[in-house]
C-alpha positions in Angstrom: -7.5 1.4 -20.0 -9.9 -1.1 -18.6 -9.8 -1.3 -14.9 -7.9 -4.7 -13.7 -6.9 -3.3 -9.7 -9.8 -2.0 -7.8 -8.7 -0.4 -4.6 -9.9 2.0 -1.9 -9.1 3.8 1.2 -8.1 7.5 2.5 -5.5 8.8 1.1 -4.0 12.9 2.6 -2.3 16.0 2.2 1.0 15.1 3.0 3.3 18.5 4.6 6.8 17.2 4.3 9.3 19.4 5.9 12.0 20.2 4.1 14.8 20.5 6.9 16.2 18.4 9.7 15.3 18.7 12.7 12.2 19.0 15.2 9.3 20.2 13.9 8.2 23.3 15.4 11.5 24.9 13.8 10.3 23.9 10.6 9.4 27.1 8.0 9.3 25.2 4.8 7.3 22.5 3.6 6.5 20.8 0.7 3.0 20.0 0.0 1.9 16.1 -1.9 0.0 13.5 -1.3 0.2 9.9 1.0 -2.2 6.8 1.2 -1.2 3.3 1.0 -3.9 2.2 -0.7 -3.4 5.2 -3.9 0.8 4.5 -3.6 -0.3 0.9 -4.8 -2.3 2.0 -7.7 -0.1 4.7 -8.8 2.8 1.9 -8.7 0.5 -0.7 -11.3 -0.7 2.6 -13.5 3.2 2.8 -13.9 3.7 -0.7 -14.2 1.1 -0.9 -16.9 -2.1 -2.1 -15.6 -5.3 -0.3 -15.5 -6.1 0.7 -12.2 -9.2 2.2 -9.8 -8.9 4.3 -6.4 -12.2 5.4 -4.6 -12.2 7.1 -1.3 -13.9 10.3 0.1 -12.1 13.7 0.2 -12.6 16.8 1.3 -14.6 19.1 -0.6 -11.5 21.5 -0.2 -8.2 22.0 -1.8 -6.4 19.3 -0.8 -9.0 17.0 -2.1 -9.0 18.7 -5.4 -5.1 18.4 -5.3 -5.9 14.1 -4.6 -8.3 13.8 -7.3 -5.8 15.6 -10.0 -2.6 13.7 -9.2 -4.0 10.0 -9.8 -5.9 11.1 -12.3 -2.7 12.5 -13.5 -1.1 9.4 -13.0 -3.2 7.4 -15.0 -5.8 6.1 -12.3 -9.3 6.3 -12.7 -10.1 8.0 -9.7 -13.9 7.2 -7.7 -13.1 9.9 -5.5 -16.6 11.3 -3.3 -16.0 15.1 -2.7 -17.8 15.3 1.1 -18.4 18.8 2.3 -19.2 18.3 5.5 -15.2 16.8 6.5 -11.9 17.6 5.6 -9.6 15.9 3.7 -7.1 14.4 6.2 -3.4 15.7 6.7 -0.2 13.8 7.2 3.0 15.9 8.8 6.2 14.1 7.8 9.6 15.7 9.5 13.2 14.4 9.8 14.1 14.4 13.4 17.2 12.8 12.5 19.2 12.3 9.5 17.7 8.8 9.9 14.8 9.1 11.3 11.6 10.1 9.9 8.7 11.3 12.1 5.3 10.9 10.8 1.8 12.3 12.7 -1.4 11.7 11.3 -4.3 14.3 11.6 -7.2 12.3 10.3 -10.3 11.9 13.2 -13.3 13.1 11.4 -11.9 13.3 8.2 -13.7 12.9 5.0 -11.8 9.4 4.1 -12.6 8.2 8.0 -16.7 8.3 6.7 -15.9 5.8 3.8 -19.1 3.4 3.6 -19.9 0.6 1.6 -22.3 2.2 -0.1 -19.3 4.8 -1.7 -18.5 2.1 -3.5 -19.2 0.4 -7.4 -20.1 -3.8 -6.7 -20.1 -4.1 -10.0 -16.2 -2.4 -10.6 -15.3 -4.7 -7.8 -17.1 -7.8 -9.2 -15.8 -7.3 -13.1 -12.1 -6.4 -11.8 -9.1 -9.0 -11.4 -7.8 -7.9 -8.1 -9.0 -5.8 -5.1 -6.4 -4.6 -2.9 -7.0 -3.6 0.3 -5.2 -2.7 3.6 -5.7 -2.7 7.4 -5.5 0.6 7.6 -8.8 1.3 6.6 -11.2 -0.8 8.7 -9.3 0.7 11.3 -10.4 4.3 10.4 -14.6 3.5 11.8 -17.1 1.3 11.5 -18.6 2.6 8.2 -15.5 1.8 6.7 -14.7 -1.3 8.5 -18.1 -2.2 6.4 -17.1 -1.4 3.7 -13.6 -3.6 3.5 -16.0 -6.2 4.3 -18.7 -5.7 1.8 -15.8 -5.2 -1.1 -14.1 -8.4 -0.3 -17.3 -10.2 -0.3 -18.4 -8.5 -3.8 -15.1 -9.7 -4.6 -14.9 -13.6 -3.8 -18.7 -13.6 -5.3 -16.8 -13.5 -8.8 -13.4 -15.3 -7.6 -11.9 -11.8 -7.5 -8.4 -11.9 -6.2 -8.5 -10.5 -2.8 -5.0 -9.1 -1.9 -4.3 -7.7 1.9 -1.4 -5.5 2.9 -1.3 -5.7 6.8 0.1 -2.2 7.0 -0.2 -2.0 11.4 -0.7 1.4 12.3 -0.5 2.0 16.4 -1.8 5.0 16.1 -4.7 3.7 14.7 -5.6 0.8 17.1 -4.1 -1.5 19.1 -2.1 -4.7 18.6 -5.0 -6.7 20.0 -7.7 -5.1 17.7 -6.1 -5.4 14.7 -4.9 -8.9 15.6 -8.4 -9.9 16.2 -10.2 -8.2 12.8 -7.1 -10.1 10.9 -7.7 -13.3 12.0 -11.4 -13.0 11.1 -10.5 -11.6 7.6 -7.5 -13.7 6.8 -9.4 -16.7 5.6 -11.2 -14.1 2.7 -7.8 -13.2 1.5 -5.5 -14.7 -1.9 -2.5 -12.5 -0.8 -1.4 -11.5 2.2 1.4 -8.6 2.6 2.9 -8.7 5.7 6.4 -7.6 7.9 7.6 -10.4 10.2 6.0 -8.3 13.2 3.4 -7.7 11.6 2.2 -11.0 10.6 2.4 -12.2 14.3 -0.2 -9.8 14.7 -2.1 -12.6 13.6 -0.3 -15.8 14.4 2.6 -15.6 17.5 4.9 -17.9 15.6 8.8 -17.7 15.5 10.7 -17.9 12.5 9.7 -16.5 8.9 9.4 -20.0 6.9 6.8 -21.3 10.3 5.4 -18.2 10.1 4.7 -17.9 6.4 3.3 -22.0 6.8 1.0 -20.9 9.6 -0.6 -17.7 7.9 -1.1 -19.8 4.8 -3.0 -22.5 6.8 -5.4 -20.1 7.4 -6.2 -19.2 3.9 -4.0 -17.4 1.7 -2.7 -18.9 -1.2 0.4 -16.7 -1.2 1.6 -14.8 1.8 4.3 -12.8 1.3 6.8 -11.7 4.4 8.9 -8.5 3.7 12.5 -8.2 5.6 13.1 -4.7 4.4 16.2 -3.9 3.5 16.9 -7.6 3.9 14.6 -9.0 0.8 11.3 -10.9 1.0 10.2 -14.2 1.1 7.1 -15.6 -1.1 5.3 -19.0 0.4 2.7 -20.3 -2.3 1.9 -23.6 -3.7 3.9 -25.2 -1.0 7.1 -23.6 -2.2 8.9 -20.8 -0.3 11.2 -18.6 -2.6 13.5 -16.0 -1.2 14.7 -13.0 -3.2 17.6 -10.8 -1.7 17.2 -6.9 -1.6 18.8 -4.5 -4.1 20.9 -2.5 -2.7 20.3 1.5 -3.4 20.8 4.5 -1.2 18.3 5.1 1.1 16.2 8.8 1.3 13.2 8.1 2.7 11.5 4.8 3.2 8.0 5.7 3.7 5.8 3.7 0.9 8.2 0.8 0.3 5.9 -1.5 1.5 2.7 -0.1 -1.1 5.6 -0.2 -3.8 6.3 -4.0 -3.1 2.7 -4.8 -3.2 2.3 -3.0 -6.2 5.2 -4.7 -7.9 3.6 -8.1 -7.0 0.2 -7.7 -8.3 1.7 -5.9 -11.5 3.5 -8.8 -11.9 0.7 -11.5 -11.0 -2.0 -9.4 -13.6 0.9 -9.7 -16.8 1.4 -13.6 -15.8 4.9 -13.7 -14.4 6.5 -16.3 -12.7 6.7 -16.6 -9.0 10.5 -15.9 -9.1 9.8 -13.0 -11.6 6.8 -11.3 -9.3 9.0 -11.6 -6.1 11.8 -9.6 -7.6 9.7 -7.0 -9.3 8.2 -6.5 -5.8 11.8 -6.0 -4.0 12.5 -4.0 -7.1 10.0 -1.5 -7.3 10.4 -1.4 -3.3 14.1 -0.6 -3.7 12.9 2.4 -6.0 10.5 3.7 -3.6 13.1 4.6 -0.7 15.4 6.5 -3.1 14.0 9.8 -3.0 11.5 11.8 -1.1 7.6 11.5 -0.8 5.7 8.1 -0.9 4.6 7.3 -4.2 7.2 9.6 -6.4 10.0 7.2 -7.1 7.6 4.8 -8.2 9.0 2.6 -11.5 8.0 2.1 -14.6 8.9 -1.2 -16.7 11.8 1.0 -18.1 13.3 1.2 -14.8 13.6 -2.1 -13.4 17.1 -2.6 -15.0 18.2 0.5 -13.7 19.1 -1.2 -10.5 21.3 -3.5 -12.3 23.2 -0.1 -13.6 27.3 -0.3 -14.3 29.2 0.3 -11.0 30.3 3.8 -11.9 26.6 4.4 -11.0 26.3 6.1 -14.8 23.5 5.2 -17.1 24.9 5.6 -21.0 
């Protein structure tokens, strides 16, 4: 399938533990996979557009594990095996019933040394969107580079530039991040963003000023995400809402990757604004209903799954 998503980042061994509670009572774990920036391929592979992940991974097991499950899942995988760094791990516990606790063990990891030259121009130049997130050029400087150098490859062509804020405190500060987003935001189509997050970039109350005010600075659609509350589109001067679907909630790490994914699925098949919103809170809806990031991912199939019969029974 000819590649229409280019997108890059780290993505890690994921130890989930599979009981309640702190961690350090924890025996059993199950072992997987996390990155925001694979979760959004994997979710337009399933949705039926071809997609790309490159990134650097350990030359260990857990990199080998990376490399087979997107390839599994239909993504042409750029992965760069580096033996001199580890693939990075993620440790994912339930402290609560309802609270998940996640702890990230990447500094020196493989996908932290991400450069700009790791990457294909040339993929990035002939592809229809590049997706990136936050996350990475808050990893190091190499691969702060590199987010730059893709979305200029990118705009060179009129390349789609989508951005999925995707704040991580443990990564760098609210000023940092505020400060690199407000230099990149005027580079950027599509911009993903949480409420909180987008006044990261702009300190403006209320969703619609906020929306008006990131859009001024460059995006031609910015979307805000309310969770479990819906989303809100602003593009071509229009804001459209779209209220959530409601589903039983396991585990709501990814959701956000799944919305993204559901929007750009839509946007490369040509739907409607209306259409693209509700795939997004769709495919978002899916992700929280069962463990792991990127598993309860859709396919088209499933989208009118959520509108099931209300005994819950699919006949």
């Amino acid at each position: 399938m000819t590649t229409e998503l280019v997108t890059f980042g780290e993505t890690m061994a994921l130890f989930a533990a599979r009981r309640t509670g702190p961690l350090r009572f924890a025996r059993d774990f199950d072992l997987g996979l996390g990155g925001a920036e694979s979760n959004v391929a994997i979710g337009v592979a399933r949705l039926g557009h071809g997609a790309t992940w490159a990134g650097r991974v350990g030359a260990d097991e857990f990199g080998d594990l990376i490399r087979a499950t997107l390839a599994g899942e239909g993504v042409d995988v750029r992965a760069i095996p580096d033996s001199s760094a580890p693939t990075g791990l993620m440790i994912k516990g339930r402290r609560t019933a309802d609270l998940i606790d996640v702890r990230y063990y990447r500094k020196g990891s493989a996908g932290s040394r991400l450069c700009a030259a790791d990457l294909d121009a040339e993929l990035i130049r002939s592809a229809r969107v590049l997706h990136v997130s936050a996350i990475t050029p808050a990893l190091s400087e190499s691969a702060r580079d590199a987010v730059r150098f893709a979305i200029d490859e990118a705009r060179a062509t009129g390349v789609l530039v989508s951005l999925d804020v995707n704040y991580r405190k443990a990564l760098w500060t609210p000023e940092e991040a505020g400060a690199w987003l407000r230099e990149a935001i005027g580079s950027v189509d599509v911009l993903f963003a949480t409420e909180a997050e987008g006044r990261l970039i702009a300190d403006v109350e209320g969703a619609e000023e906020l929306a008006k005010a990131l859009a001024g600075m460059g995006p031609r659609h910015v979307l805000i995400k309310f969770g479990a509350e819906g989303a809100m589109e602003l593009s071509g001067g229009v804001v459209r809402r779209a209220e959530p679907y409601r589903v039983s909630e396991v585990d709501s790490v990814g959701a956000g990757d799944a919305f993204a994914a559901g929007w750009l699925a839509d946007w490369l098949a040509g739907a409607e604004p209306e259409r693209r919103l509700s795939t997004a809170c769709a495919a978002g809806a899916f992700a929280v209903t069962s463990q792991g990031d990127w598993e309860s991912l859709p396919r088209r199939a499933d989208l009118d799954l959520l509108r099931r019969p209300a005994d819950g029974v699919n006949r």
